[in-house]
DSSP file (Angstrom, degrees, kcal/mol; ACC not computed):
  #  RESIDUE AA STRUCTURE BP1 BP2  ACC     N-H-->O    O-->H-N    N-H-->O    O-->H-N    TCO  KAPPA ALPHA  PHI   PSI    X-CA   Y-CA   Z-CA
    1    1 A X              0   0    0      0, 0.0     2,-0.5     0, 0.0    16,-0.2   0.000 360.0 360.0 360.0 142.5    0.0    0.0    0.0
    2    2 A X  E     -A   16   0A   0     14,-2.8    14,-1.5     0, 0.0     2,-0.7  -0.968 360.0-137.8-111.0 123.9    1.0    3.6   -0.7
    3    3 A X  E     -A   15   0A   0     -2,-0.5    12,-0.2    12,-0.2    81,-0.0  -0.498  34.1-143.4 -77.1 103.0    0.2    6.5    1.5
    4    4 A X        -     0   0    0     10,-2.2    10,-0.2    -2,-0.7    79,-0.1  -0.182  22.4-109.3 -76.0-178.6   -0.8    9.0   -1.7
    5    5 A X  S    S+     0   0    0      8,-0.1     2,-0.4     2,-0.1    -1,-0.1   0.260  97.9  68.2-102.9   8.8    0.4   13.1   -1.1
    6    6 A X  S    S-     0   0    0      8,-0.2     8,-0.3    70,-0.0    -2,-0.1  -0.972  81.1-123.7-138.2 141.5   -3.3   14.3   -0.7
    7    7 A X        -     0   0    0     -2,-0.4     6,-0.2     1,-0.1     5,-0.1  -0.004  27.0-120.7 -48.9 151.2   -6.3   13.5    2.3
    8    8 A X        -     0   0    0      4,-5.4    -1,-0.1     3,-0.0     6,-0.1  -0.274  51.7 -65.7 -85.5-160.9   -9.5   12.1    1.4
    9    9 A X  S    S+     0   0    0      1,-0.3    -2,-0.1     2,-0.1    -1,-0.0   0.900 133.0  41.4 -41.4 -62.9  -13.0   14.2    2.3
   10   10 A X  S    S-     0   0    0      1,-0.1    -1,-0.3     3,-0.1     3,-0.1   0.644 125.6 -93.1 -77.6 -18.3  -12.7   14.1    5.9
   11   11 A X  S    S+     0   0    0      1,-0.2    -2,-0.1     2,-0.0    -1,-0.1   0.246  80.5 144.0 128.5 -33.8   -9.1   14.7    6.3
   12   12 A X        -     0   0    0     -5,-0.1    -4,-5.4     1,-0.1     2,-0.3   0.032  56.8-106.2 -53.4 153.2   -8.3   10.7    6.3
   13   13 A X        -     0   0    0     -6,-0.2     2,-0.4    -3,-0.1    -6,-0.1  -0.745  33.5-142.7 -94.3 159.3   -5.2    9.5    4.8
   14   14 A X        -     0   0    0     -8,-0.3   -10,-2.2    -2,-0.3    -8,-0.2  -0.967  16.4-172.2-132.5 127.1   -5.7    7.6    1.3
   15   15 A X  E     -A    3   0A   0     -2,-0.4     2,-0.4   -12,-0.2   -12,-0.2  -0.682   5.8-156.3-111.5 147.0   -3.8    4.7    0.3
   16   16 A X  E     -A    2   0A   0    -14,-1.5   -14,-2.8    -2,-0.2     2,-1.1  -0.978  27.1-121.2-146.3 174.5   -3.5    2.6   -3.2
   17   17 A X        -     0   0    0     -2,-0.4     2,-0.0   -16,-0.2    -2,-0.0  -0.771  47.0-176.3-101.3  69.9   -2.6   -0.6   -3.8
   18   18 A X        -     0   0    0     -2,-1.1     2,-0.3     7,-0.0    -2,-0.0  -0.386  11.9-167.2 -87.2 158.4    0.5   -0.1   -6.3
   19   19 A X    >   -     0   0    0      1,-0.1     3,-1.0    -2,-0.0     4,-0.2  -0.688  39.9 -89.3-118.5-169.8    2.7   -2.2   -8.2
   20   20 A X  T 3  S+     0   0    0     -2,-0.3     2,-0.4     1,-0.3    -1,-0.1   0.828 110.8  70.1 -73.1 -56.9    5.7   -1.9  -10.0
   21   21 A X  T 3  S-     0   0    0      1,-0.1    -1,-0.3    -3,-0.0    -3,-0.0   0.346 103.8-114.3 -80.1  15.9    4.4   -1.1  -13.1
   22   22 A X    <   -     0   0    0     -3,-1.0     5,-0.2    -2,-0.4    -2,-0.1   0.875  29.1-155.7  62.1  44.1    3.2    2.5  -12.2
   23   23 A X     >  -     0   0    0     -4,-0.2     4,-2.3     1,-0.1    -1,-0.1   0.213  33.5 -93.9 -10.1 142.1   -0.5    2.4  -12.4
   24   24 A X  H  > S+     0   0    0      1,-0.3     4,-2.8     2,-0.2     5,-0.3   0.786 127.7  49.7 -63.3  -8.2   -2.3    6.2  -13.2
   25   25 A X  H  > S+     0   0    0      2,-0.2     4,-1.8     1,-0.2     5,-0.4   0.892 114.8  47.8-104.0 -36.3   -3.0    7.2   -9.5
   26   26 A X  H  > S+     0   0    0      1,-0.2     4,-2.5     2,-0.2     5,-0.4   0.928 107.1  51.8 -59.5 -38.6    0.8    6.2   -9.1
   27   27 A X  H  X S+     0   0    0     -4,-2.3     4,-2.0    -5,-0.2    -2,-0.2   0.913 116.7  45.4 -16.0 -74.8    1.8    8.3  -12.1
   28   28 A X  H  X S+     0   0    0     -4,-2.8     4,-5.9     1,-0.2     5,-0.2   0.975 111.2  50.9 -33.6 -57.4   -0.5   11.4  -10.0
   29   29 A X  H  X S+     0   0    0     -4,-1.8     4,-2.0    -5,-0.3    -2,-0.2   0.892 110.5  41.9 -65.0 -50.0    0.9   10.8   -7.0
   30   30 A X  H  X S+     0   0    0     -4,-2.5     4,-1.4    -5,-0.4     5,-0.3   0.891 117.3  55.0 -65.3 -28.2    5.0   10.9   -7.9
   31   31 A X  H  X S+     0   0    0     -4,-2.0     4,-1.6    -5,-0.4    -2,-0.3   0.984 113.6  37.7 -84.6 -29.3    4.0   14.0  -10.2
   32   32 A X  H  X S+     0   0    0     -4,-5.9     4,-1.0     2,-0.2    -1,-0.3   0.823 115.8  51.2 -85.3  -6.4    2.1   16.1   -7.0
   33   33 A X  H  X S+     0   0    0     -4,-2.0     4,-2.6    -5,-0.2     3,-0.4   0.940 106.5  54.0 -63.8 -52.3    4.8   14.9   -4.6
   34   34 A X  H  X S+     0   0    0     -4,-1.4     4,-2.9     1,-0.2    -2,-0.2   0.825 114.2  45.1  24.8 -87.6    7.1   16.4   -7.5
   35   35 A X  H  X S+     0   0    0     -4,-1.6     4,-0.6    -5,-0.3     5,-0.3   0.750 112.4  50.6 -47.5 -50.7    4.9   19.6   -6.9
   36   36 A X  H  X S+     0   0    0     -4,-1.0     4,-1.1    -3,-0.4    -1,-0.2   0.865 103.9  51.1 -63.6 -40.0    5.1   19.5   -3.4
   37   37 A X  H  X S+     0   0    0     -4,-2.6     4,-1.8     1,-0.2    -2,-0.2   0.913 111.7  47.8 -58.9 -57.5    8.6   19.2   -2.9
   38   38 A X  H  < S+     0   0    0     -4,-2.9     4,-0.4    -5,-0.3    -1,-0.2   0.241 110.4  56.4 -93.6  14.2    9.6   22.5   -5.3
   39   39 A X  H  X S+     0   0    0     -4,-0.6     4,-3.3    -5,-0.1    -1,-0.3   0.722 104.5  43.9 -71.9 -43.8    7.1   24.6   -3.8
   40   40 A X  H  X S+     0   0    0     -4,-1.1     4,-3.6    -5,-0.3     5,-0.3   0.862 109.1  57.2 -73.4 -27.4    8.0   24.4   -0.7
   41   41 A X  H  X S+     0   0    0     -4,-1.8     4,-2.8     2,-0.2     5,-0.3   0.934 115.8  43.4 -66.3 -49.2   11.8   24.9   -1.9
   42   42 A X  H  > S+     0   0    0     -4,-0.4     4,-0.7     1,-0.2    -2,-0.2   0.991 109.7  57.3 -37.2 -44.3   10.3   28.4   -3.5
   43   43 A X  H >X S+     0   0    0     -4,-3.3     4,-2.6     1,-0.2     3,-0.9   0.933 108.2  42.2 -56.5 -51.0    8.6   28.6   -0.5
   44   44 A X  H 3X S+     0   0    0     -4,-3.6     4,-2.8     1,-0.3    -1,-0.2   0.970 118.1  43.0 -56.5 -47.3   12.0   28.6    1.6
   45   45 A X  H 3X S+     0   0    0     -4,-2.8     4,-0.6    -5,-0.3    -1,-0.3   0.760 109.0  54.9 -76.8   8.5   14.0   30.7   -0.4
   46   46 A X  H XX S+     0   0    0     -3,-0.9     4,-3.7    -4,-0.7     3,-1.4   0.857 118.3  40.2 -90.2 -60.8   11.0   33.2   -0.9
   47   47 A X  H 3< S+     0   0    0     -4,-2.6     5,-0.4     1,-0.3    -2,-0.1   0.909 113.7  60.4 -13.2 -78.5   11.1   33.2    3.7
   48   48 A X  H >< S+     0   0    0     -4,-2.8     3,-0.7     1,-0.2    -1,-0.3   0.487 102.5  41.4 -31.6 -46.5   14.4   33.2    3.1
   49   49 A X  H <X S+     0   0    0     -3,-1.4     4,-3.3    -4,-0.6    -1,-0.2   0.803 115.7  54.6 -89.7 -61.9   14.6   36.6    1.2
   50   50 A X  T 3< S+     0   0    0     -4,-3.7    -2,-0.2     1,-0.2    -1,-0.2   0.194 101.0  51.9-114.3  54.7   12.4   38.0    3.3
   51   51 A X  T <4 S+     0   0    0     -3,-0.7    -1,-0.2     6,-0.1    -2,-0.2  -0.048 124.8  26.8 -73.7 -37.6   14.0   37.4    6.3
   52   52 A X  T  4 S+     0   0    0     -5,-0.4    -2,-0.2    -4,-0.2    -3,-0.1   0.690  84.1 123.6-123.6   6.3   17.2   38.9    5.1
   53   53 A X     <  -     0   0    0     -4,-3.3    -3,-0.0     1,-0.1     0, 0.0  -0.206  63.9-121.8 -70.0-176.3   16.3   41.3    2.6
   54   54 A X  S    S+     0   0    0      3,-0.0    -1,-0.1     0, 0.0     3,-0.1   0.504  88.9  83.2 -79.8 -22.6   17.6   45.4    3.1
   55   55 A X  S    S-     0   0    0      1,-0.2     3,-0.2     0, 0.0     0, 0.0  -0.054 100.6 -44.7-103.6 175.4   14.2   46.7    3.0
   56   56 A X  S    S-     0   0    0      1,-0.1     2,-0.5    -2,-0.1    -1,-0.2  -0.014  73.5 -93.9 -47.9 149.9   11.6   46.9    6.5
   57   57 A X        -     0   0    0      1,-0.1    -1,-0.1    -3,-0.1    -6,-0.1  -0.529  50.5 -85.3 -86.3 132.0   11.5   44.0    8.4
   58   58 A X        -     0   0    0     -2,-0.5     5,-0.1    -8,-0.2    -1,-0.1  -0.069  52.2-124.8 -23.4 104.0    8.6   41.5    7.6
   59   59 A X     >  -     0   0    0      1,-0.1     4,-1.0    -3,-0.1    -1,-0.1   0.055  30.0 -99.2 -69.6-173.8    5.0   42.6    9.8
   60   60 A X  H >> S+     0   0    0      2,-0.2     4,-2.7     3,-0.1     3,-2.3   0.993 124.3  53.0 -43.8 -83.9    3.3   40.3   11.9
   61   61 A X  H 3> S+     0   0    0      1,-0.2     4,-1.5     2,-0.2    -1,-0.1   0.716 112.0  47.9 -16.3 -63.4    0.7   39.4    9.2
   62   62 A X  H 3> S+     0   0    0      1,-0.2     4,-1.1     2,-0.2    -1,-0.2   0.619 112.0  44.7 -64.4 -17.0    3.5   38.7    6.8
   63   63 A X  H <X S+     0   0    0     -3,-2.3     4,-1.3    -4,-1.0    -2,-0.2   0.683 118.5  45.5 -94.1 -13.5    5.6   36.5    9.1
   64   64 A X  H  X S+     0   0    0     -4,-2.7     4,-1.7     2,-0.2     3,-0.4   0.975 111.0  53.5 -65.6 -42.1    2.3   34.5   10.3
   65   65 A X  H  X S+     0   0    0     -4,-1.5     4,-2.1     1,-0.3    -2,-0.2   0.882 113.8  42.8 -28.2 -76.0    1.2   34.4    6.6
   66   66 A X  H  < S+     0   0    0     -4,-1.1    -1,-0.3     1,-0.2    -2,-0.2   0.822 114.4  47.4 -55.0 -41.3    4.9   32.7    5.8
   67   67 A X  H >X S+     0   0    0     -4,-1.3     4,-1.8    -3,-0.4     3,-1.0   0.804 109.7  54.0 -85.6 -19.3    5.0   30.1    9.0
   68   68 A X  H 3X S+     0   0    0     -4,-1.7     4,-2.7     1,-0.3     2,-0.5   0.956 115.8  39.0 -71.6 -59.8    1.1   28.8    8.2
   69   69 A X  H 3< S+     0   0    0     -4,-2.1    -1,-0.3     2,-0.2    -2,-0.2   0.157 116.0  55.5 -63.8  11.7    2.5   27.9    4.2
   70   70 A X  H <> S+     0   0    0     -3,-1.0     4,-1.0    -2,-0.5     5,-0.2   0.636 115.8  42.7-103.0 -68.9    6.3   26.5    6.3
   71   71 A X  H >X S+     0   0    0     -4,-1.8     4,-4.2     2,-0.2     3,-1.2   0.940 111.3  47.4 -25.6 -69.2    3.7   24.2    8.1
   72   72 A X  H 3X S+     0   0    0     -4,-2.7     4,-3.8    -5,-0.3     5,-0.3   0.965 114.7  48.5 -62.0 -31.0    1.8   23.4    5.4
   73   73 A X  H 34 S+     0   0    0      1,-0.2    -1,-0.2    -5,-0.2    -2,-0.2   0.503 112.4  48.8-100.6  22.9    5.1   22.5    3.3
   74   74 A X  H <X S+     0   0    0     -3,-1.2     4,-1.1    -4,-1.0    -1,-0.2   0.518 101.7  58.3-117.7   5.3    6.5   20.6    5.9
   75   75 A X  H  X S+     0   0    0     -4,-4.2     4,-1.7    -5,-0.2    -2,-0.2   0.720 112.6  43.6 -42.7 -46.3    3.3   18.7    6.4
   76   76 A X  H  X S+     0   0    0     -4,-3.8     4,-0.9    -5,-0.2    -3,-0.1   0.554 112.8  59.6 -88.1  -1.6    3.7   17.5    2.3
   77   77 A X  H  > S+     0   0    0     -5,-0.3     4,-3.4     2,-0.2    -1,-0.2   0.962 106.6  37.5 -65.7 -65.0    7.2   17.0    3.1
   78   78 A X  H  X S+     0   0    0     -4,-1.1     4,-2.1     1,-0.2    -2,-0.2   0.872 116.3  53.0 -66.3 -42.7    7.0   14.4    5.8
   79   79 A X  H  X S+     0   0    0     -4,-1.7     4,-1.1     1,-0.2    -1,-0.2   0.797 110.5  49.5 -80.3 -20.2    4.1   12.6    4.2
   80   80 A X  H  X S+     0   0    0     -4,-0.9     4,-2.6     2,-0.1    -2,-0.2   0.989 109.8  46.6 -47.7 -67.4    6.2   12.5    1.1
   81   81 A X  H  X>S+     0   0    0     -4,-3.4     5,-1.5     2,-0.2     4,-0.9   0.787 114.3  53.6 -16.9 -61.2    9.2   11.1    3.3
   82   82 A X  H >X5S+     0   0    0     -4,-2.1     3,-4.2     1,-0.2     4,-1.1   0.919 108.4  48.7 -45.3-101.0    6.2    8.4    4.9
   83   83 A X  H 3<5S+     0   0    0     -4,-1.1    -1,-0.2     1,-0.3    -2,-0.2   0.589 113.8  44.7 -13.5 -44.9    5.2    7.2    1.4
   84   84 A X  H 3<5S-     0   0    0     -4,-2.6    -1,-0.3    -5,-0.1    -2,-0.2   0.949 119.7-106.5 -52.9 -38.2    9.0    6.5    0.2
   85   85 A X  H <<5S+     0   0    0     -3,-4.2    -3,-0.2    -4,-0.9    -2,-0.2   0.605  79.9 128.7  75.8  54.9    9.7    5.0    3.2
   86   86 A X     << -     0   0    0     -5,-1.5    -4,-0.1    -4,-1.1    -3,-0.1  -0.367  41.3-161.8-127.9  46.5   11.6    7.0    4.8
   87   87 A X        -     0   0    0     -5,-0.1    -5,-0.1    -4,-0.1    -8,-0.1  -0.283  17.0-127.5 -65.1 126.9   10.1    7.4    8.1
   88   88 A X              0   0    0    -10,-0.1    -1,-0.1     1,-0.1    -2,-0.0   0.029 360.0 360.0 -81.5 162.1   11.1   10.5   10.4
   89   89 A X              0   0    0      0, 0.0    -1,-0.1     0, 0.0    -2,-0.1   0.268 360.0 360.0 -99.7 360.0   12.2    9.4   13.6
């Protein structure tokens, strides 16, 4: 079974039954972890930049803004991680 990169309705985690030969929902699933991975790599160096750019430091609003979308793309991170097999300690 593979733990796919998106919840079902409720929130529940969603599994398929793959094989080796790369079935369409496996096909999905590598191309939005894909997706997942290099947004959240925007995401960091975009933080990143404005954390250390020249210009006014980064309000409240913007730095909550930035840690809820950190969250979220280290949520798809780790469930990527799950799925490889690669389970965080």
């Amino acid at each position: 079974m593979r733990l796919l990169p998106w919840a079902g309705p409720d929130g529940q985690r969603c599994y398929v039954s793959a094989d080796e030969s790369g079935g369409f929902v496996s096909t999905l699933a590598d191309q939005m972890e894909e997706v997942q991975l290099d947004t959240g790599a925007e995401l960091l160096d975009h933080v990143t930049e404005l954390l250390t750019a020249d210009t006014a430091p980064a309000s409240a609003d913007e730095l909550r803004f930035c840690v809820h979308r950190l969250c979220e793309a280290l949520r798809d991170a780790l469930r990527v991680a799950e799925s490889r097999g690669g389970r965080p300690a």
